[in-house]
LUMNU-213494 format. One record per atom (N, C-alpha, C): residue number from 1; residue in three letters; atom name; x, y, z. Coordinates in steps of 0.05 Angstrom, whole numbers. Example, Ala and Ser with C-alpha at 12.3 -4.5 7.8 and 13.67 -1.06 7.14 Angstrom:
2
<seq 1; type ALA; atom N; X 264; Y -114; Z 156>
<seq 1; type ALA; atom CA; X 246; Y -90; Z 156>
<seq 1; type ALA; atom C; X 264; Y -66; Z 156>
<seq 2; type SER; atom N; X 257; Y -45; Z 142>
<seq 2; type SER; atom CA; X 273; Y -21; Z 143>
<seq 2; type SER; atom C; X 258; Y 1; Z 157>
//
This chain:
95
<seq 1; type UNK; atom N; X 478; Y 611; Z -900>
<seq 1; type UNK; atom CA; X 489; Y 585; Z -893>
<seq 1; type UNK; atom C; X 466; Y 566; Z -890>
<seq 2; type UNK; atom N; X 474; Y 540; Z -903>
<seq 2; type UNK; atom CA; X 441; Y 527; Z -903>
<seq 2; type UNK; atom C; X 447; Y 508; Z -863>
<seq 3; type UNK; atom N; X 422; Y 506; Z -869>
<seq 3; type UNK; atom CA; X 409; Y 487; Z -843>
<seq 3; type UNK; atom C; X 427; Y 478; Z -829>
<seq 4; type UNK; atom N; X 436; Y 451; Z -849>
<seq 4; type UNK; atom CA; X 452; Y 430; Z -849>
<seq 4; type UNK; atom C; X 482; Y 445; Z -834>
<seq 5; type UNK; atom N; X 490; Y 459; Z -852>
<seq 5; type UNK; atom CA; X 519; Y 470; Z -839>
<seq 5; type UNK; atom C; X 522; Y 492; Z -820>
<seq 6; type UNK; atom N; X 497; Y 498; Z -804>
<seq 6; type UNK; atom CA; X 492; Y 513; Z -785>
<seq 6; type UNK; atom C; X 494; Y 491; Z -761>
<seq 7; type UNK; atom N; X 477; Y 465; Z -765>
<seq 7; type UNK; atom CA; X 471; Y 444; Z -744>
<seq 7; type UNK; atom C; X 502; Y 435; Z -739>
<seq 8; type UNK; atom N; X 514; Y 433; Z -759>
<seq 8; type UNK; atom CA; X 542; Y 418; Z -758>
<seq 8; type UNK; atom C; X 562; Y 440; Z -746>
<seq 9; type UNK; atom N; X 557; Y 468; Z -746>
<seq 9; type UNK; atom CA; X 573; Y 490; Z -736>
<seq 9; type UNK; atom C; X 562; Y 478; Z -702>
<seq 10; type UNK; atom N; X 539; Y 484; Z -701>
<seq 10; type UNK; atom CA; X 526; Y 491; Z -665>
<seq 10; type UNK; atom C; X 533; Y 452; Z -652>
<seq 11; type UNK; atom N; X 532; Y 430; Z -674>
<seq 11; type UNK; atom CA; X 547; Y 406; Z -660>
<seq 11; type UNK; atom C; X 582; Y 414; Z -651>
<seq 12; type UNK; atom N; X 589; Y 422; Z -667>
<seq 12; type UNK; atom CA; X 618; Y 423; Z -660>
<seq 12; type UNK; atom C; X 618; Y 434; Z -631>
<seq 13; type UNK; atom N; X 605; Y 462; Z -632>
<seq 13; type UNK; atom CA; X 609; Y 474; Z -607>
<seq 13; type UNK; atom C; X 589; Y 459; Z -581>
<seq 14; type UNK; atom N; X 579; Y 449; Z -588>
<seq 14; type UNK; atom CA; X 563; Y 431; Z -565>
<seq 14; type UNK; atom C; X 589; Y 416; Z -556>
<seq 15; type UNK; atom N; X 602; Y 402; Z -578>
<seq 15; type UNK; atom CA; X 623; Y 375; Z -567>
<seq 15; type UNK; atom C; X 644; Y 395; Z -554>
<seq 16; type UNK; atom N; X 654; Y 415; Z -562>
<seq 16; type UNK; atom CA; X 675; Y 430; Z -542>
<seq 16; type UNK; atom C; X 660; Y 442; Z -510>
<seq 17; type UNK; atom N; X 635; Y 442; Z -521>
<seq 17; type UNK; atom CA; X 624; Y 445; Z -486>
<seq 17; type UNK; atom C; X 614; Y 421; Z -470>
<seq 18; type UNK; atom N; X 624; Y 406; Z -481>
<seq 18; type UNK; atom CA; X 616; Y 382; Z -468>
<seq 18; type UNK; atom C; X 641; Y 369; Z -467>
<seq 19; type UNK; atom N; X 665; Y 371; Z -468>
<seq 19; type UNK; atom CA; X 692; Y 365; Z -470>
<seq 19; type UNK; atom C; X 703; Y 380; Z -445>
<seq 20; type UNK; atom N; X 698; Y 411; Z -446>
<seq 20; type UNK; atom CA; X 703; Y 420; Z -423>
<seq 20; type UNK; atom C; X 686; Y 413; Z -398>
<seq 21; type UNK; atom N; X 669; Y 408; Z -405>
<seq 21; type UNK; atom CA; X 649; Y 398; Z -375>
<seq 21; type UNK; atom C; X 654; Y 382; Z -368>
<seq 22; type UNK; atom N; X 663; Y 354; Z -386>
<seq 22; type UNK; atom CA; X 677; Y 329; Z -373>
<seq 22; type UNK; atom C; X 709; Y 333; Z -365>
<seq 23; type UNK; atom N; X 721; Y 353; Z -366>
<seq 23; type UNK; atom CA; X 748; Y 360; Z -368>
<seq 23; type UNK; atom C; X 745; Y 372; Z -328>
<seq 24; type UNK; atom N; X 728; Y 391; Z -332>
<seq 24; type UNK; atom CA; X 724; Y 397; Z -311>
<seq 24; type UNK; atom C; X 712; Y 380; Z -280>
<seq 25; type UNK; atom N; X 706; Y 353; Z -295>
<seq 25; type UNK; atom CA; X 684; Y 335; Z -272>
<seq 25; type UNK; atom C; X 703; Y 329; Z -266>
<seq 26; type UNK; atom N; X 689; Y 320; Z -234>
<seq 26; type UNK; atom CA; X 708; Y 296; Z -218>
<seq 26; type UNK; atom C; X 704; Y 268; Z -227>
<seq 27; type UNK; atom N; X 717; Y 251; Z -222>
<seq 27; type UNK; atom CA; X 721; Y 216; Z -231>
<seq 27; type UNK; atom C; X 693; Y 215; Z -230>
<seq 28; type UNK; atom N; X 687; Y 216; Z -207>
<seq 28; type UNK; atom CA; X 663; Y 200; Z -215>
<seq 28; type UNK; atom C; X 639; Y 201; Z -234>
<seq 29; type UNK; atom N; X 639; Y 230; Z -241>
<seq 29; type UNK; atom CA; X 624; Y 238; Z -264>
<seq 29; type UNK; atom C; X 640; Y 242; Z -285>
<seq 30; type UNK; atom N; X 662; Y 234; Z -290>
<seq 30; type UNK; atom CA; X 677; Y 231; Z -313>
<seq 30; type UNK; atom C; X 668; Y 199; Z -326>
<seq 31; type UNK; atom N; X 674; Y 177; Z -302>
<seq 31; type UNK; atom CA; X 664; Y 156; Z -310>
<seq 31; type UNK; atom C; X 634; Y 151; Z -319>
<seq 32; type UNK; atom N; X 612; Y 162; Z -303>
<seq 32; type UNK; atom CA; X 591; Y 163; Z -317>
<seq 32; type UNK; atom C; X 584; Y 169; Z -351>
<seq 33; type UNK; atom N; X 607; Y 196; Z -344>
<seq 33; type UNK; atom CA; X 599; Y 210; Z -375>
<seq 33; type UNK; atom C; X 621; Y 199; Z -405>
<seq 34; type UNK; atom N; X 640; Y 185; Z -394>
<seq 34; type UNK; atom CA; X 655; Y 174; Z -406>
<seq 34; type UNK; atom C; X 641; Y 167; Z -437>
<seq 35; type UNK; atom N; X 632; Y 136; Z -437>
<seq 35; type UNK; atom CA; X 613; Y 131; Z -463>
<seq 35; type UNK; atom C; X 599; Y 152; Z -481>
<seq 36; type UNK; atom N; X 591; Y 173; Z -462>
<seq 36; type UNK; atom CA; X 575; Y 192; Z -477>
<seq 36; type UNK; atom C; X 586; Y 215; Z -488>
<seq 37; type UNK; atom N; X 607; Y 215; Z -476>
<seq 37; type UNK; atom CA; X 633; Y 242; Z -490>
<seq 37; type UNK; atom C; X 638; Y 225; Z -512>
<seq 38; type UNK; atom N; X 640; Y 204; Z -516>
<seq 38; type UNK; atom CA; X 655; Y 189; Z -539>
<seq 38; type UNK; atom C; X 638; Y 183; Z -557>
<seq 39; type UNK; atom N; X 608; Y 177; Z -557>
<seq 39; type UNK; atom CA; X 594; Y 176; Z -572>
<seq 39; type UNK; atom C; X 590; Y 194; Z -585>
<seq 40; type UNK; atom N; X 582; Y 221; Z -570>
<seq 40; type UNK; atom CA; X 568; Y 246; Z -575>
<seq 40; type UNK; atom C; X 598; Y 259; Z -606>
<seq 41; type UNK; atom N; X 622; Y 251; Z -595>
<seq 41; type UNK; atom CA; X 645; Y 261; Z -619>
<seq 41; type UNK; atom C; X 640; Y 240; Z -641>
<seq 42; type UNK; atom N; X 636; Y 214; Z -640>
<seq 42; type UNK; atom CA; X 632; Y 197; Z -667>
<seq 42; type UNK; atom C; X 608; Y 199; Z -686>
<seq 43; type UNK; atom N; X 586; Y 218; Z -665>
<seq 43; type UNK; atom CA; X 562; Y 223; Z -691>
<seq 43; type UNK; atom C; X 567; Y 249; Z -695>
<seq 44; type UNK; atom N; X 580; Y 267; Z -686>
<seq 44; type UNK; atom CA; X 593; Y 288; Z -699>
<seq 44; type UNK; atom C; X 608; Y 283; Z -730>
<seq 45; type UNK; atom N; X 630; Y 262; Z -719>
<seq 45; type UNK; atom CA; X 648; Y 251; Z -748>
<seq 45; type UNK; atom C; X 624; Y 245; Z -771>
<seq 46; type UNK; atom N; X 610; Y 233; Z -755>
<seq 46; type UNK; atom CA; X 594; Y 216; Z -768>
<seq 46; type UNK; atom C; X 569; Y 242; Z -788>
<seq 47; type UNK; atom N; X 559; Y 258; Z -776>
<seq 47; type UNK; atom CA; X 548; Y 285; Z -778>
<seq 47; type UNK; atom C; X 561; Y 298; Z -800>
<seq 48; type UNK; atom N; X 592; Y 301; Z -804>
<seq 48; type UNK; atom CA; X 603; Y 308; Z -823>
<seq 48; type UNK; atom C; X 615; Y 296; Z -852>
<seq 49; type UNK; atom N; X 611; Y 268; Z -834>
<seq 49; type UNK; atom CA; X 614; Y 254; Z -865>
<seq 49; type UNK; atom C; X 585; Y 249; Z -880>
<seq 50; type UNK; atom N; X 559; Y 247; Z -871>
<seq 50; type UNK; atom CA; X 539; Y 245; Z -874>
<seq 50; type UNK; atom C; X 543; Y 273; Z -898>
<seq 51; type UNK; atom N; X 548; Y 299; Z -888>
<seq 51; type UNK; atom CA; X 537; Y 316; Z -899>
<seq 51; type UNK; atom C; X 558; Y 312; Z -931>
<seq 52; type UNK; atom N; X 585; Y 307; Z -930>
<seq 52; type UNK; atom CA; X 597; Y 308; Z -955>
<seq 52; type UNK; atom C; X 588; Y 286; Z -968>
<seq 53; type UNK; atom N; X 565; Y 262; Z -966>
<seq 53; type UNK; atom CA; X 560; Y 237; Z -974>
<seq 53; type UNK; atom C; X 532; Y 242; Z -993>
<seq 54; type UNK; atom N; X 520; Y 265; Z -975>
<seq 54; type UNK; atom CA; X 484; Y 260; Z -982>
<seq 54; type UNK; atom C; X 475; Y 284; Z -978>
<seq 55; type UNK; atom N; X 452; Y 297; Z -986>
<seq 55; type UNK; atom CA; X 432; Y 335; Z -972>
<seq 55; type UNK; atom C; X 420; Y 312; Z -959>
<seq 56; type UNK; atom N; X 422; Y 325; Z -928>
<seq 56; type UNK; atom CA; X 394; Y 323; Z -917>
<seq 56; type UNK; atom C; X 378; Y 353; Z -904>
<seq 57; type UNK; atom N; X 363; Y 346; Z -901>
<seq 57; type UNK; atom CA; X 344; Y 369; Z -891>
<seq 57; type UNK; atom C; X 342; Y 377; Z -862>
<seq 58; type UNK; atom N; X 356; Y 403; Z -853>
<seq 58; type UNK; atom CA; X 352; Y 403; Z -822>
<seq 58; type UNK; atom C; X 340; Y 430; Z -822>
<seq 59; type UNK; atom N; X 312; Y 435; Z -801>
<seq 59; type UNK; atom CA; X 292; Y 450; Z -808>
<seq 59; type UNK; atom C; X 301; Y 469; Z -776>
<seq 60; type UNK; atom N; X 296; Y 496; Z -781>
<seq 60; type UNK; atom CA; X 292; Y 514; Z -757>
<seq 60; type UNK; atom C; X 288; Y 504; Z -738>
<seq 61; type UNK; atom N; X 272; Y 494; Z -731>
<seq 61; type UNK; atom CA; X 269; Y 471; Z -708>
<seq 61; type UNK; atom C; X 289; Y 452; Z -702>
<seq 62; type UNK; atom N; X 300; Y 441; Z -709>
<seq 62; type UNK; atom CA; X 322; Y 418; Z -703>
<seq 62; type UNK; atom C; X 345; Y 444; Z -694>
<seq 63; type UNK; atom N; X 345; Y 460; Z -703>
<seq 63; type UNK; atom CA; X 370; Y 490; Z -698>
<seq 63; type UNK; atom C; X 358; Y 496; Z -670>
<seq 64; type UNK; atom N; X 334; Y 505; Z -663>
<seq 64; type UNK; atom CA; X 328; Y 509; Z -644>
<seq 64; type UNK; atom C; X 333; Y 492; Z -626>
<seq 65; type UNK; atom N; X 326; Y 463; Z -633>
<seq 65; type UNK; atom CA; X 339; Y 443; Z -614>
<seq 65; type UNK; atom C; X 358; Y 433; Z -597>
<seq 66; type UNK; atom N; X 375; Y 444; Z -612>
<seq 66; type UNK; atom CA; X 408; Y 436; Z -619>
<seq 66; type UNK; atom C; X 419; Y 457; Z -589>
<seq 67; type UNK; atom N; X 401; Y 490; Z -600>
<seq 67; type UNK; atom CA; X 407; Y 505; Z -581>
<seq 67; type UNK; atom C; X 397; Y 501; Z -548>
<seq 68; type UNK; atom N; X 365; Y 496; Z -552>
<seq 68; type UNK; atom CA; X 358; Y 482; Z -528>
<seq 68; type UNK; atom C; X 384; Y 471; Z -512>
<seq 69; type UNK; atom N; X 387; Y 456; Z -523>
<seq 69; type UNK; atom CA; X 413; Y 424; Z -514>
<seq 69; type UNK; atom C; X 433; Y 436; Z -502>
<seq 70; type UNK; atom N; X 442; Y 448; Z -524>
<seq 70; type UNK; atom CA; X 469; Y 462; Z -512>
<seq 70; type UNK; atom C; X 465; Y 486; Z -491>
<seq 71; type UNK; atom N; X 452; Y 494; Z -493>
<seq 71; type UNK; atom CA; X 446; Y 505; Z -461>
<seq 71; type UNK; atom C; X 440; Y 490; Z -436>
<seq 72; type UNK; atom N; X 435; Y 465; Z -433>
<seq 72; type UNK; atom CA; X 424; Y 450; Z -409>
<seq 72; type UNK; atom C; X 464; Y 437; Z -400>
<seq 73; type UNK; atom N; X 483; Y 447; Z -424>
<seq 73; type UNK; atom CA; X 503; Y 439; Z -429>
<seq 73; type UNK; atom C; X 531; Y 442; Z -393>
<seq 74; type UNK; atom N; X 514; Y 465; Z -395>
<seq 74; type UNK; atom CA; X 533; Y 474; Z -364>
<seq 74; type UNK; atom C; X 517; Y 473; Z -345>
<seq 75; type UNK; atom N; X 494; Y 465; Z -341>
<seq 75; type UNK; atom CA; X 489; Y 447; Z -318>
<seq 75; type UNK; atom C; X 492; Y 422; Z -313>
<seq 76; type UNK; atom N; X 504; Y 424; Z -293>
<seq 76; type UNK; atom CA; X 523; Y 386; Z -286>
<seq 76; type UNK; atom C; X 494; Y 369; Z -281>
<seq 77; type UNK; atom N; X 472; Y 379; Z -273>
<seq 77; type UNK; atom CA; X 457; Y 362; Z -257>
<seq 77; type UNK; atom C; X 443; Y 349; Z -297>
<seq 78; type UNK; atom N; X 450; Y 366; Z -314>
<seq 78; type UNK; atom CA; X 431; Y 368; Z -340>
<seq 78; type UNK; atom C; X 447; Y 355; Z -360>
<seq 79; type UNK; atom N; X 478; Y 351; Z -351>
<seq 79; type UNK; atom CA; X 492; Y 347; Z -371>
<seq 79; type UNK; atom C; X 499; Y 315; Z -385>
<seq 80; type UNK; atom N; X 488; Y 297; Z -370>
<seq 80; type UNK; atom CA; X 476; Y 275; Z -380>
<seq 80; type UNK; atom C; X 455; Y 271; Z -405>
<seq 81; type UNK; atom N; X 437; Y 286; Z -396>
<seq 81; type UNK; atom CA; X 411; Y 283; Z -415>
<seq 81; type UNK; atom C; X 422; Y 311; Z -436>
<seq 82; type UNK; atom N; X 435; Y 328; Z -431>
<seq 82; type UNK; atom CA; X 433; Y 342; Z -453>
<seq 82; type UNK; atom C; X 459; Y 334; Z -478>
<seq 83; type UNK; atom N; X 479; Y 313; Z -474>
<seq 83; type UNK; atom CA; X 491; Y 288; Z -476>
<seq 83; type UNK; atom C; X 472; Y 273; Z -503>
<seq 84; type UNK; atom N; X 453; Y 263; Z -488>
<seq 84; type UNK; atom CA; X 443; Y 236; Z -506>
<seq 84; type UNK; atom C; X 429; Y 255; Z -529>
<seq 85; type UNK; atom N; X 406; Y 275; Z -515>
<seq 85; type UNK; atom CA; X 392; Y 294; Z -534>
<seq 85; type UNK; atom C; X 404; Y 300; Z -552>
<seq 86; type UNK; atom N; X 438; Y 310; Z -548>
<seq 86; type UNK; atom CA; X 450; Y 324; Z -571>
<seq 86; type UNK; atom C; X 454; Y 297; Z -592>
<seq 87; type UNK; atom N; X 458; Y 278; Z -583>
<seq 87; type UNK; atom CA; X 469; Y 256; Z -597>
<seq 87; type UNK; atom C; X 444; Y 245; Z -621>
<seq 88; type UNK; atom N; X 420; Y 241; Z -602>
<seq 88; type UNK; atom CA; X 394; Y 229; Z -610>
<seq 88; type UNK; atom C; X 389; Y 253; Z -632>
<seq 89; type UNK; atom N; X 384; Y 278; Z -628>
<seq 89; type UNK; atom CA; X 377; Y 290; Z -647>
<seq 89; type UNK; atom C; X 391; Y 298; Z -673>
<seq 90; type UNK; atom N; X 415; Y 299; Z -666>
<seq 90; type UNK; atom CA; X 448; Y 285; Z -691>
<seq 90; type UNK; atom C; X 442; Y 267; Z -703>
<seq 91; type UNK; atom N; X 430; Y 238; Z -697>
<seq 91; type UNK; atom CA; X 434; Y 213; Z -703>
<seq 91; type UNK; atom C; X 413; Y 219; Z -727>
<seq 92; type UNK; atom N; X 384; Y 230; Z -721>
<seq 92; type UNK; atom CA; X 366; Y 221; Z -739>
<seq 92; type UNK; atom C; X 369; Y 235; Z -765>
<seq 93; type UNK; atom N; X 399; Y 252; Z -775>
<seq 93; type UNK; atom CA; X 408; Y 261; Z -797>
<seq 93; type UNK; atom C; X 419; Y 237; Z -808>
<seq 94; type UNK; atom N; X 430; Y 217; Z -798>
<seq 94; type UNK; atom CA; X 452; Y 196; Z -803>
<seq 94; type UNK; atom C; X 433; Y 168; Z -816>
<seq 95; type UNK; atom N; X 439; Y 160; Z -835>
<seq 95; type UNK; atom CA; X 429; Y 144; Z -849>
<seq 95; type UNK; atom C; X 439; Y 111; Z -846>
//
């Protein structure tokens, strides 16, 4: 399986652990995380239309990344920044 459709496998499952995390918060960290649940699914869309549009190149490292991220995923205190990280490091596939 190349790079690319490994990154787009381990995004999906980032956005379902990050769906349940916000599913699970209380209001007030729902509202915080609000924008960022919603962003983090549109460069996903965005992640998958990218890939049927154009090849780009996503290297062991960016996989490694991805996993980093999604592990900081179920800590509440982490799940902000591991939020933007997943997004930021998504985005720089997106043209």
């Amino acid at each position: 399986m190349p790079n690319l459709d490994k990154l787009i496998a381990q995004s999906k499952k980032a956005y379902v652990e990050i769906a349940t995390a916000y599913d699970a918060a209380d209001i007030n960290q729902k509202i915080v995380l609000s924008e960022s649940v919603q962003k983090a699914q549109s460069t996903l869309v965005a992640l998958q239309t990218a890939n049927l549009a154009q090849s780009v190149t996503v290297t062991d490292a960016d996989l490694a990344e991805m996993s980093r991220l999604r592990a900081k995923i179920n800590n509440a205190a982490e799940l902000q920044s591991a939020i933007e990280g997943i997004i930021s490091l998504v985005s720089k596939f997106l043209v």
